[in-house]
PAZAPA-4460 file (N, C-alpha, C; in steps of 0.05 Angstrom, whole numbers, plus 32768, in hexadecimal, padded with zeros to 4 digits):
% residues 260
    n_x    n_y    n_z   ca_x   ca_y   ca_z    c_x    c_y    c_z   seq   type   mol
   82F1   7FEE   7D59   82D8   7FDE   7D57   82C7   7FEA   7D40     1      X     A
   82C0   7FD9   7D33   82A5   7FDE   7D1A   8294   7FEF   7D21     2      X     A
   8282   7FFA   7D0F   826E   800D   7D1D   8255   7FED   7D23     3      X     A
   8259   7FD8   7D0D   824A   7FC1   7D0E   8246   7FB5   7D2A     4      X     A
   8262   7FB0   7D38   826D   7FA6   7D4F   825E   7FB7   7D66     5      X     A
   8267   7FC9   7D61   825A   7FE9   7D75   8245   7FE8   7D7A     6      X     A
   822F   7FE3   7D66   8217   7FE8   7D6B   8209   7FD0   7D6B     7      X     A
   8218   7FB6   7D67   8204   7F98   7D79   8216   7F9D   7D98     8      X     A
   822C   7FAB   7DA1   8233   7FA5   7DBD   8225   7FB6   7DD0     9      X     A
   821E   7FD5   7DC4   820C   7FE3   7DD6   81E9   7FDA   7DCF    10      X     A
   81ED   7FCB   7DBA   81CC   7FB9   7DB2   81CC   7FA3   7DCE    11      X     A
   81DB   7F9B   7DD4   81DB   7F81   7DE6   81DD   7F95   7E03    12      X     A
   81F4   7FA7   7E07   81F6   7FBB   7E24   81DC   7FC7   7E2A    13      X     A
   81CA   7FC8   7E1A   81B3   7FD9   7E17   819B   7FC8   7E2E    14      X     A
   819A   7FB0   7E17   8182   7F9A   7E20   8195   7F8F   7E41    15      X     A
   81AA   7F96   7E4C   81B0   7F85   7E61   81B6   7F9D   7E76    16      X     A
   81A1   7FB1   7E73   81A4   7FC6   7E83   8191   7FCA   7E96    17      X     A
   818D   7FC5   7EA6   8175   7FCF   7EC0   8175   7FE9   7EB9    18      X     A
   815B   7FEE   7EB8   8144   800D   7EC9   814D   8011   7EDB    19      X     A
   8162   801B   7EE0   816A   8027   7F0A   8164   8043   7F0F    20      X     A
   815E   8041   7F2C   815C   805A   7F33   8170   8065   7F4B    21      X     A
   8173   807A   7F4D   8190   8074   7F5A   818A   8090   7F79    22      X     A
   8182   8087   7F87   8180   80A0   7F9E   8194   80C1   7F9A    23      X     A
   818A   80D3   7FA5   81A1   80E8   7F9E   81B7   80E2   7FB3    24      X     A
   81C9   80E8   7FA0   81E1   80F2   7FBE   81EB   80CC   7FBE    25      X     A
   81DC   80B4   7FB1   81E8   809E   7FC0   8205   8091   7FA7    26      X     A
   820B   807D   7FAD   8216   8069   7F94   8209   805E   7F89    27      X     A
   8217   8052   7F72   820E   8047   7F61   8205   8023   7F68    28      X     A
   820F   8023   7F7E   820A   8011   7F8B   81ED   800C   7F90    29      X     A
   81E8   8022   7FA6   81CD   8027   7FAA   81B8   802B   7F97    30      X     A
   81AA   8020   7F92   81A1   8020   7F73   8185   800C   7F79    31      X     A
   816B   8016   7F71   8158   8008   7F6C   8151   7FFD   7F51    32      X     A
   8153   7FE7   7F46   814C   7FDF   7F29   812C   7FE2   7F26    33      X     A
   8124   7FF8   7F1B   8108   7FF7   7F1B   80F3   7FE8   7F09    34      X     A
   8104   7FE5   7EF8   80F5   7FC7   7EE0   80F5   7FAD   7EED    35      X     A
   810B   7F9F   7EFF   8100   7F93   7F08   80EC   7F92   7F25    36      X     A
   80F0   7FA1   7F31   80D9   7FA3   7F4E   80B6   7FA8   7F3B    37      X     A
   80B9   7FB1   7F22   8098   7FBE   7F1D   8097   7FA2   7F0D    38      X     A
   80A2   7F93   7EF7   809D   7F80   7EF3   809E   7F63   7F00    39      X     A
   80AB   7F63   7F16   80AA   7F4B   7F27   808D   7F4D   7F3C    40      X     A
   808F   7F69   7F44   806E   7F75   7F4E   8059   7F71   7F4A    41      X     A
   8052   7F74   7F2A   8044   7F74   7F18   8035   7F56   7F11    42      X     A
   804A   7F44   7F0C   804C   7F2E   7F0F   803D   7F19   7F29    43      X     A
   8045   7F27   7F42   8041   7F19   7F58   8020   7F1F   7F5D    44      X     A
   801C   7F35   7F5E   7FFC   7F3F   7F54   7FEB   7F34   7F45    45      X     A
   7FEB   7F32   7F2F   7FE2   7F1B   7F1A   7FE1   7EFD   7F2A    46      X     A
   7FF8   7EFB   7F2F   7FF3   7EDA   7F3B   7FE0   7ED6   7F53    47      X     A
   7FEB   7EF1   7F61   7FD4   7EEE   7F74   7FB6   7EEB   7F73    48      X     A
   7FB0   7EFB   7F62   7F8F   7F0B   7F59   7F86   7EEC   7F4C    49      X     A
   7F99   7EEA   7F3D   7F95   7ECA   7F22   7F8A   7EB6   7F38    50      X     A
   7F88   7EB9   7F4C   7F8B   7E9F   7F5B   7F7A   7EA0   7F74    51      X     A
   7F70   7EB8   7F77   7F5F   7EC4   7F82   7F3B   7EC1   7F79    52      X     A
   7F4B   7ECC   7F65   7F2F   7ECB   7F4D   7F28   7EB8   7F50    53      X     A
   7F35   7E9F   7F41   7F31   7E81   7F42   7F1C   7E79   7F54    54      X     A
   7F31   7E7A   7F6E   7F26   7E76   7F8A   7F08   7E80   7F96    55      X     A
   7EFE   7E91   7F88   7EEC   7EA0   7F8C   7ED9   7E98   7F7A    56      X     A
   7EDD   7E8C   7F63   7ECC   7E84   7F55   7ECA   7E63   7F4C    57      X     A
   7ED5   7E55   7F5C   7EDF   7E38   7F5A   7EBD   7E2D   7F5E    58      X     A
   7EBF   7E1A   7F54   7EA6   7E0C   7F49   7EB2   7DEC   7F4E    59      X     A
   7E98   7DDC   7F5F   7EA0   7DBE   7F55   7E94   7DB0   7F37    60      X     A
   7E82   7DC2   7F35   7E6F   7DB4   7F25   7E82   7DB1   7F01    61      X     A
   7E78   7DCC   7EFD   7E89   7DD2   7EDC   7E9E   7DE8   7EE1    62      X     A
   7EB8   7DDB   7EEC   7ECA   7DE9   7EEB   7ED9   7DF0   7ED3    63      X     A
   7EE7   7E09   7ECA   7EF0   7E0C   7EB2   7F0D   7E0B   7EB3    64      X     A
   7F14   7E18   7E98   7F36   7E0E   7E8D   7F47   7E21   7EA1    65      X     A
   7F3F   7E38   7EAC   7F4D   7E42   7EBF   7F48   7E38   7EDA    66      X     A
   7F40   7E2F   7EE4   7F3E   7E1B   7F04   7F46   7E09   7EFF    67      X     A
   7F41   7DF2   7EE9   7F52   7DDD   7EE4   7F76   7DE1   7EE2    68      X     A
   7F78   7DF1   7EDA   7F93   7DFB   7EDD   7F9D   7E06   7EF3    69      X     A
   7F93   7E19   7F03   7F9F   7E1D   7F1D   7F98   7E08   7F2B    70      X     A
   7F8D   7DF3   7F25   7F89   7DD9   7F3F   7F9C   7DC4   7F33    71      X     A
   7FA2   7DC2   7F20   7FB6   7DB5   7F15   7FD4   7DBA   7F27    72      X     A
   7FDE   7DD4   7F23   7FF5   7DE6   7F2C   7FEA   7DE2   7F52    73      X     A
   7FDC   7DDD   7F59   7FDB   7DDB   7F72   7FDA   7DBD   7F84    74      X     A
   7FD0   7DAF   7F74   7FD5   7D97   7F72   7FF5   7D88   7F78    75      X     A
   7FFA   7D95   7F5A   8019   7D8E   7F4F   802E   7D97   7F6C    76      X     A
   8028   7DB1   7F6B   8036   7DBD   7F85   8039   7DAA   7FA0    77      X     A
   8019   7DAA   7FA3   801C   7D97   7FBE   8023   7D82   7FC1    78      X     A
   801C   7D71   7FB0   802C   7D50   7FAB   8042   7D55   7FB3    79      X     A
   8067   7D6B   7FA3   807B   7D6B   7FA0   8079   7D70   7FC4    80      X     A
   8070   7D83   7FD9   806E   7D90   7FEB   806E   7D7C   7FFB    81      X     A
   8051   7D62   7FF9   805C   7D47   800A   8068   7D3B   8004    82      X     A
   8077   7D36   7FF3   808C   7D21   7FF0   809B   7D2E   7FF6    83      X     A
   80AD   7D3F   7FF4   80C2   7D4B   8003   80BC   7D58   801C    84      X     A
   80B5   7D5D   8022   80AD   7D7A   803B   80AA   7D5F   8055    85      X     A
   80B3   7D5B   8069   80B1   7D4E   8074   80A3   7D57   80A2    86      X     A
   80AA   7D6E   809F   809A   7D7A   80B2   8081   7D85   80B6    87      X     A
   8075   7D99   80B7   8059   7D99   80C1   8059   7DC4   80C7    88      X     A
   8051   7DCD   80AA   8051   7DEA   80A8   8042   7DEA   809A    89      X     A
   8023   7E02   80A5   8016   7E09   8090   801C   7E1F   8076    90      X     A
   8043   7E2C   8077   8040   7E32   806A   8053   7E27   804B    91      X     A
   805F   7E16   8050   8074   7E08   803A   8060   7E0A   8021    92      X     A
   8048   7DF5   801F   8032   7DF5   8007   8036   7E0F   7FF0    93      X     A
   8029   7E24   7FFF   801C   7E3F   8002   8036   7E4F   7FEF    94      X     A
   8050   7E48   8007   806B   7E4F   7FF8   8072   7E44   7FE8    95      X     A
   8071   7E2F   7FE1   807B   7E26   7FC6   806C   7E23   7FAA    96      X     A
   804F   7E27   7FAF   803D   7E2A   7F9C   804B   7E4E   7F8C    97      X     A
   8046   7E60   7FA6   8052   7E79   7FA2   8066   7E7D   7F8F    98      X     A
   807E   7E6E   7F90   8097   7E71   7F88   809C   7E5F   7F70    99      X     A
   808A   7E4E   7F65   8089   7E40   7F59   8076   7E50   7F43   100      X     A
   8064   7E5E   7F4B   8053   7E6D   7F2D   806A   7E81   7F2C   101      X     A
   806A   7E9B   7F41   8077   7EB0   7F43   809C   7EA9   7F2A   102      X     A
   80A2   7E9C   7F37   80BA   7E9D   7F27   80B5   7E96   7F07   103      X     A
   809C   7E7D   7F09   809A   7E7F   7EED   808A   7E95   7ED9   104      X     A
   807D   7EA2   7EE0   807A   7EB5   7EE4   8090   7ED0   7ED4   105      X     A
   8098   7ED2   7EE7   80B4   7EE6   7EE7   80CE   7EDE   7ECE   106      X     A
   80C7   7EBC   7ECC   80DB   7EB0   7EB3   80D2   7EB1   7E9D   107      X     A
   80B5   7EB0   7E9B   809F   7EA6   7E82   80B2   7EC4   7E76   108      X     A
   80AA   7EE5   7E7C   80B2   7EFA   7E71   80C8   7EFA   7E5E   109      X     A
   80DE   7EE5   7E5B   80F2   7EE0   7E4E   80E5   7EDD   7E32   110      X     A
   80D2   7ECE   7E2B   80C1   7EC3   7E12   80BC   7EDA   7E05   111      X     A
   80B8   7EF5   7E0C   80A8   7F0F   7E0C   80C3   7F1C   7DEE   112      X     A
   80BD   7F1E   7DDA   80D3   7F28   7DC7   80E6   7F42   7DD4   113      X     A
   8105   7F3A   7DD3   8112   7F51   7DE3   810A   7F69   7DE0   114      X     A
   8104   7F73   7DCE   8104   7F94   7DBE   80EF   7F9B   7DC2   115      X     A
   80D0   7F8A   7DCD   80B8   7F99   7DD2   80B8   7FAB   7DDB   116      X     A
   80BC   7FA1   7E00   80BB   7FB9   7E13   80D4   7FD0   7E1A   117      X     A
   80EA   7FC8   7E10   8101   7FE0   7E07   80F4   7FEF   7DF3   118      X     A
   80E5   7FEC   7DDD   80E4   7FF9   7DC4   80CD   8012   7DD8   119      X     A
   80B3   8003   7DE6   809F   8014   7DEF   80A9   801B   7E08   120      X     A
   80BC   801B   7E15   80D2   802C   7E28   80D4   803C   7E1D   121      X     A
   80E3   8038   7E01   80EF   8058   7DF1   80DB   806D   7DEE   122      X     A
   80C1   805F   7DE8   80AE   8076   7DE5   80AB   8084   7DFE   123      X     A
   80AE   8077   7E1A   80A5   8087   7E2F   80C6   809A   7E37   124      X     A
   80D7   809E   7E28   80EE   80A8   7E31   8100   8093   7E3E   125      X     A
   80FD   807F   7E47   8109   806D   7E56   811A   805D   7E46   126      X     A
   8139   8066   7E4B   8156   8051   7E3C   8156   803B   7E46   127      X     A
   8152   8034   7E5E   8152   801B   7E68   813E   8006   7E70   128      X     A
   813B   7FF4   7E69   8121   7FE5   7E6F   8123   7FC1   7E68   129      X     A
   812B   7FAA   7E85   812D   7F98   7E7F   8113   7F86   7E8E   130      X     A
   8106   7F73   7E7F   80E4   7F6D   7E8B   80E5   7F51   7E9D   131      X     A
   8103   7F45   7E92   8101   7F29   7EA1   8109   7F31   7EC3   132      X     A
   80FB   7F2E   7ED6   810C   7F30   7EF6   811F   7F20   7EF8   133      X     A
   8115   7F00   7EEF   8134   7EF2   7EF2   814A   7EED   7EEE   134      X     A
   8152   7F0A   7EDA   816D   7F0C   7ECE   817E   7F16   7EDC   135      X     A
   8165   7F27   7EF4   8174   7F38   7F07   8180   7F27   7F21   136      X     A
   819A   7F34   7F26   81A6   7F20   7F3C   81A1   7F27   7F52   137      X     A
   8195   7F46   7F53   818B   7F50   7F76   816D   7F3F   7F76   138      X     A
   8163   7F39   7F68   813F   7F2E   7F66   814A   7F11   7F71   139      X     A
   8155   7F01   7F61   815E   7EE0   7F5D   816C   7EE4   7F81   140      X     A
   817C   7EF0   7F8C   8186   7EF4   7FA5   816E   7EF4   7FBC   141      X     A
   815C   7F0C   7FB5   8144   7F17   7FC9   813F   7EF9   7FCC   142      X     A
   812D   7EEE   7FBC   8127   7ED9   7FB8   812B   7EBE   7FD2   143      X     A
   814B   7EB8   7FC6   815A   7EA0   7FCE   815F   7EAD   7FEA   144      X     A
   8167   7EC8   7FF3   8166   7ED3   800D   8151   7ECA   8029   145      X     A
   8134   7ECE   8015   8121   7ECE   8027   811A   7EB1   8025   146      X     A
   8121   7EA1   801E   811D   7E84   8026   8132   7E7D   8037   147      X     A
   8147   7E92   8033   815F   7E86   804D   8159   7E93   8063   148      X     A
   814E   7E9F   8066   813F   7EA6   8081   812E   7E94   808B   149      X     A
   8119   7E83   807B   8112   7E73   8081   8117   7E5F   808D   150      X     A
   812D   7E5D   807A   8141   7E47   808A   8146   7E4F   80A3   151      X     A
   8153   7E5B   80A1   8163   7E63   80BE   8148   7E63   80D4   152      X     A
   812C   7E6B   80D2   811A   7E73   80E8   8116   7E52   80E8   153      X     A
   810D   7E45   80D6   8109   7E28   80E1   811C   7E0F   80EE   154      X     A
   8131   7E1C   80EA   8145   7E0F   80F1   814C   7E18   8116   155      X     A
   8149   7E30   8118   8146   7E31   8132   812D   7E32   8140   156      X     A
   811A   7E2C   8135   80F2   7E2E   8145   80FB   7E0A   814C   157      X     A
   8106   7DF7   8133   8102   7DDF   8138   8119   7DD3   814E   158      X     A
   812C   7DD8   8146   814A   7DCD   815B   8148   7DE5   816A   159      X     A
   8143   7DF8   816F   8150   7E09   8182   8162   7E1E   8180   160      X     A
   816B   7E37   8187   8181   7E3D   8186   819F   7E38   818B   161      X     A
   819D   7E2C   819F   81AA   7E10   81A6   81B7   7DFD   819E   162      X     A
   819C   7DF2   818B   819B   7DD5   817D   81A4   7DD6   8165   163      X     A
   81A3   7DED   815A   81AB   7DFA   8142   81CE   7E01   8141   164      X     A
   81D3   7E16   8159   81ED   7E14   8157   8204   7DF7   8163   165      X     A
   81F6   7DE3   8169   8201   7DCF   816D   8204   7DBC   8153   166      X     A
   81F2   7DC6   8146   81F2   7DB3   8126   820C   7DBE   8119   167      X     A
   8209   7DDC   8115   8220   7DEB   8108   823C   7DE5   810F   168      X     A
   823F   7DDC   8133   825C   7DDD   8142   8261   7DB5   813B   169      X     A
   8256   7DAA   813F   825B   7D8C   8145   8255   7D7F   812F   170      X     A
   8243   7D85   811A   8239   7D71   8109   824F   7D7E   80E8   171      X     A
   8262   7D67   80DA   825E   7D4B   80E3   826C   7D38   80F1   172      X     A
   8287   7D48   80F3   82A4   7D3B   80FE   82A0   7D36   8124   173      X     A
   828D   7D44   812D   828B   7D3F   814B   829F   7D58   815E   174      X     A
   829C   7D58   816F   82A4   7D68   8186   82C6   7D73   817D   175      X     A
   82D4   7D64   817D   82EC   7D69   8171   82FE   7D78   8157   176      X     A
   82E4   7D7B   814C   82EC   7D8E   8132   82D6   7D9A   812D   177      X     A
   82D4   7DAE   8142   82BE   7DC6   814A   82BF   7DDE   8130   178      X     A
   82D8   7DE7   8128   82DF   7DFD   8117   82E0   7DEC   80F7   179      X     A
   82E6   7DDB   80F6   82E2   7DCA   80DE   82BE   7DC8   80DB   180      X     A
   82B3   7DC5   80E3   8295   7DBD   80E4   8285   7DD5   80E4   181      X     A
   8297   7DE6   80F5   8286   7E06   80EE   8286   7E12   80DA   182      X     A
   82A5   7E09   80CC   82A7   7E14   80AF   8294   7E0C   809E   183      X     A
   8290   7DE6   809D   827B   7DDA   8087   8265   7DE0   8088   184      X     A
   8257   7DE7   80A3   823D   7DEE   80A8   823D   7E13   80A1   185      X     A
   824C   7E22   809D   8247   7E39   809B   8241   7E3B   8079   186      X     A
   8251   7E2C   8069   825A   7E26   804E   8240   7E12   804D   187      X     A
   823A   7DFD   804F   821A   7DF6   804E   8206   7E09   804F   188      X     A
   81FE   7E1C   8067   81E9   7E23   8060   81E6   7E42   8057   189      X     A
   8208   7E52   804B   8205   7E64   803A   8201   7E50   8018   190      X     A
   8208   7E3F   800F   8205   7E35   7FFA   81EC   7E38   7FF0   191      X     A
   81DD   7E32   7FFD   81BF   7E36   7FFC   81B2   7E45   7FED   192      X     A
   81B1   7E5F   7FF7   81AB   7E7A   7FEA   81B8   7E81   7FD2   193      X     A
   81D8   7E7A   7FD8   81E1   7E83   7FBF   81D6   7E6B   7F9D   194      X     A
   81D9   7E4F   7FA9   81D9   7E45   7F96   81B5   7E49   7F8A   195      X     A
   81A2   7E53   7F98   8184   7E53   7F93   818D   7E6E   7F87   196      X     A
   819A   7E87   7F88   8194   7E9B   7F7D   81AA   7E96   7F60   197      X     A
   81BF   7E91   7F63   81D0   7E93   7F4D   81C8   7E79   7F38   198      X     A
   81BD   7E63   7F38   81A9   7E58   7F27   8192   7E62   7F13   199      X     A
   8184   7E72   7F25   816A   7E73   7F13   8179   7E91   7F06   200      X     A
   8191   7E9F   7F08   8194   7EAF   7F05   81A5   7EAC   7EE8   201      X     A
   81B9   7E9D   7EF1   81C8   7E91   7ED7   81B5   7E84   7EBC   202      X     A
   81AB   7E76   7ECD   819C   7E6C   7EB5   8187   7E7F   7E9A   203      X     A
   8179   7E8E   7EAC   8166   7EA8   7EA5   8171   7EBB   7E92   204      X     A
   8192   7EC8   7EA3   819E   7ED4   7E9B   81AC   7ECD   7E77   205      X     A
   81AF   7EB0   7E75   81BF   7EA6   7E5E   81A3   7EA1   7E48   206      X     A
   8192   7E96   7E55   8176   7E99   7E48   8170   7EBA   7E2E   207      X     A
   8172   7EC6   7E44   816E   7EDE   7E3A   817D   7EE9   7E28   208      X     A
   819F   7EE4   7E34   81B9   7EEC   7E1C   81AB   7EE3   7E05   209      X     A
   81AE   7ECB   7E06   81AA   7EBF   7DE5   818C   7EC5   7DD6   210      X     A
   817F   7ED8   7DDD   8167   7EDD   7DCC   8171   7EF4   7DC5   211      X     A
   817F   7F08   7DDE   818A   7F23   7DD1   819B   7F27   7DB9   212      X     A
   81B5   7F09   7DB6   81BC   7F07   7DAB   81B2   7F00   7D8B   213      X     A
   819B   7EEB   7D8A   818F   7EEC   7D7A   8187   7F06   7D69   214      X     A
   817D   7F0D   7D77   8170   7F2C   7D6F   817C   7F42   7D63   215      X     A
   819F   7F3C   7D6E   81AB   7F4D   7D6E   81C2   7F46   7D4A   216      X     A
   81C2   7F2A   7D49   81D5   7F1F   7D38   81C4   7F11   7D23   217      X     A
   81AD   7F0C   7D21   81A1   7F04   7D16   8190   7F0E   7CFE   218      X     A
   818E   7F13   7CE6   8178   7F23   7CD4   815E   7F1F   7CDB   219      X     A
   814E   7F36   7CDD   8133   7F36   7CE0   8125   7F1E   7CDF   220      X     A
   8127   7F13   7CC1   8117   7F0B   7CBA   811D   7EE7   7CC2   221      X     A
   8131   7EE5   7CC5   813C   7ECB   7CCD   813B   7EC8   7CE8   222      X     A
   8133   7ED9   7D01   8137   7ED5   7D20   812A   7EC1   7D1F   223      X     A
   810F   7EBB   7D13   80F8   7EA7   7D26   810D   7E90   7D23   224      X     A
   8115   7E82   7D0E   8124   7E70   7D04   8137   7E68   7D1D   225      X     A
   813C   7E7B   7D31   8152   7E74   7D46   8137   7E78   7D64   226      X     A
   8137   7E92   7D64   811F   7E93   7D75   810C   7E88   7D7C   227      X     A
   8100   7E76   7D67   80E6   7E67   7D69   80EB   7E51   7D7A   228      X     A
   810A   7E40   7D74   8106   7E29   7D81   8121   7E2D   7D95   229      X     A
   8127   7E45   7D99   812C   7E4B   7DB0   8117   7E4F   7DC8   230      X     A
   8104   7E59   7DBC   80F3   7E6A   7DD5   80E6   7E50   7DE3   231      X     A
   80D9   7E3F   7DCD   80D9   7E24   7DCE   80DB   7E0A   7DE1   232      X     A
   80F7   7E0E   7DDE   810B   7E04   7DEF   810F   7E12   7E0C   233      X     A
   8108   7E29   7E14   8110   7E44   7E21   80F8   7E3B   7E3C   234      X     A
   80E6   7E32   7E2A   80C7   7E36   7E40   80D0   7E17   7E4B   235      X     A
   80DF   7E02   7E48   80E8   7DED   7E55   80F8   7DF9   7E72   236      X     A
   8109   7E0B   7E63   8126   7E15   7E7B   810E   7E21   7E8E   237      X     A
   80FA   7E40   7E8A   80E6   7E4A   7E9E   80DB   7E3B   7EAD   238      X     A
   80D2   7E1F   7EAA   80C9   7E19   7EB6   80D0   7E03   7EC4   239      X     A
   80EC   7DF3   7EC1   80FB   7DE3   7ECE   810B   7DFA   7EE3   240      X     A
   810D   7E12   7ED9   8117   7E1D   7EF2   8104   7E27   7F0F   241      X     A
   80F0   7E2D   7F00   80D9   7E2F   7F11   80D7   7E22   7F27   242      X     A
   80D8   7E09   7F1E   80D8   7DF0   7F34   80FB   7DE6   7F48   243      X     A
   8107   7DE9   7F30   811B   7DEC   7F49   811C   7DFE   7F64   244      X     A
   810F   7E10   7F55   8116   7E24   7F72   8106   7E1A   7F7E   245      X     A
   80ED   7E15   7F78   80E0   7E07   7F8D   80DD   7DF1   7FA7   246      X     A
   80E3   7DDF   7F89   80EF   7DD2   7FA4   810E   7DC2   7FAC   247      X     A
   811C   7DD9   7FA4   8137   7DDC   7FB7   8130   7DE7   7FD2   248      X     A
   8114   7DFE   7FD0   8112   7E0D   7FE2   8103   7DFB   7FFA   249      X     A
   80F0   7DEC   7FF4   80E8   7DD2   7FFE   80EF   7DC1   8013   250      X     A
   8108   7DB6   7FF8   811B   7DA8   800B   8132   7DAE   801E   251      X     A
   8139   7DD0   801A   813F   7DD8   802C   8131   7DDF   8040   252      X     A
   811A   7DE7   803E   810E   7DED   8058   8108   7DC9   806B   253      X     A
   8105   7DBB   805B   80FE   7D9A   8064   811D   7D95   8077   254      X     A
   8136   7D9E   8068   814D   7D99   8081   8145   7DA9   809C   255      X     A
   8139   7DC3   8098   813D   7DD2   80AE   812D   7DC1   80C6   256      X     A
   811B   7DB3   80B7   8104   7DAA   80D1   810F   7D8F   80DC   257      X     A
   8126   7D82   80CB   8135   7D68   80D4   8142   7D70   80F0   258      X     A
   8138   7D65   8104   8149   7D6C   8120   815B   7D4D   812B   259      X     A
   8172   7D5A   8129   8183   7D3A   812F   8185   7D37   8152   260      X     A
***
């Protein structure tokens, strides 16, 4: 290999490296990515406070360009929330407003030029340093996880414990093909999680390749020329994914409350 070759492949190994921290004595397995927990953190804080503030200072009279905007985004939210959401929870709204800034949020960071916060990593000693969370597949997982819990708790508060495992054994073939129907229903509602986490993850993830690559293959002076109307184009993908998760998460939680 070229020394040219060499040094865009550990240029690219570099930028697709988690901050980990690794317990003594454990594997490599065991491993906390610490760039993403402080920047998805970081993130969730801000949204919170952002909206807080607002809230605290909301005005009917002469409201400004920041209340008009979080009432916009709350608005928007809830509309999607009744038209789909078909049961009766004070917290679906609340949750999908959440997951709907938060992720965008966490995607917007992709826009952020690769080499900023690596370059001011280097100054603090730190080799590794990646800023987007949703590149990460343990974050995009946590995520899609804790709405499948959701699932699963509304699915048995509404049908029952009972009612629930009778959906899984009988529905859709009927009494007679009990192990056939356990299979589809097991394969239904792991799909779930995986397809909400491996989405926003894929997508983020390929998002991000191609700016590294930019960066990496590209002359200085010519990146914007690719970058510009990539990034562009980029804040379409952030924020169509945003909303997917949303409300996939939605409308999954809207099956859970369907009791047949």
């Amino acid at each position: 290999m070229s020394s040219g070759k060499r040094d865009t492949t550990l240029y690219i190994q570099h930028h697709l490296t988690n901050l980990s921290w690794h317990p003594a004595g454990s594997s490599s397995f065991w491993s906390l990515n610490v760039d993403t927990l402080f920047f998805s953190s970081i993130l969730g804080v801000l949204f919170c406070a952002l909206f807080y503030f607002v809230a605290r200072k909301a005005t009917a009279e002469t409201p400004g360009a920041l209340q008009n905007l979080v009432e916009v985004l709350v608005d928007f939210v809830d509309k999607q929330v009744k038209d789909t959401y078909h049961g009766r929870s004070k917290l679906i709204a609340p949750l999908a407003l959440t997951i709907f800034v938060w992720v965008f949020l966490m995607n917007f960071m992709d826009l952020i030029p690769v080499d900023l916060f690596p370059t001011l990593a280097g100054y603090l000693g730190l080799n590794d340093l990646r800023i987007v969370p949703t590149t990460d597949l343990n974050l995009t997982f946590g995520l899609s996880l804790t709405v499948f819990a959701l699932i699963l708790y509304y699915n048995i508060k509404i049908k029952g414990p009972w009612g629930y495992v009778k959906e899984l054994l009988l529905h859709p073939f009927g009494v007679w093909f009990i192990p056939i129907n356990l299979i589809l229903g097991l394969v239904h509602e792991l799909a779930k999680p995986v397809s909400l986490a491996l989405r926003l993850f894929g997508n983020l993830y390929a998002g991000e390749l191609i700016f590294i690559l930019i960066a990496a293959l590209v002359p200085w002076g010519a990146q914007w020329l690719l970058g510009a109307p990539w990034a562009i184009f980029h804040i379409l993908i952030i924020t169509l994914q945003a909303f997917i998760f949303m409300m996939l998460t939605v409308v999954y939680l809207s099956m859970a409350h369907e009791a047949h």
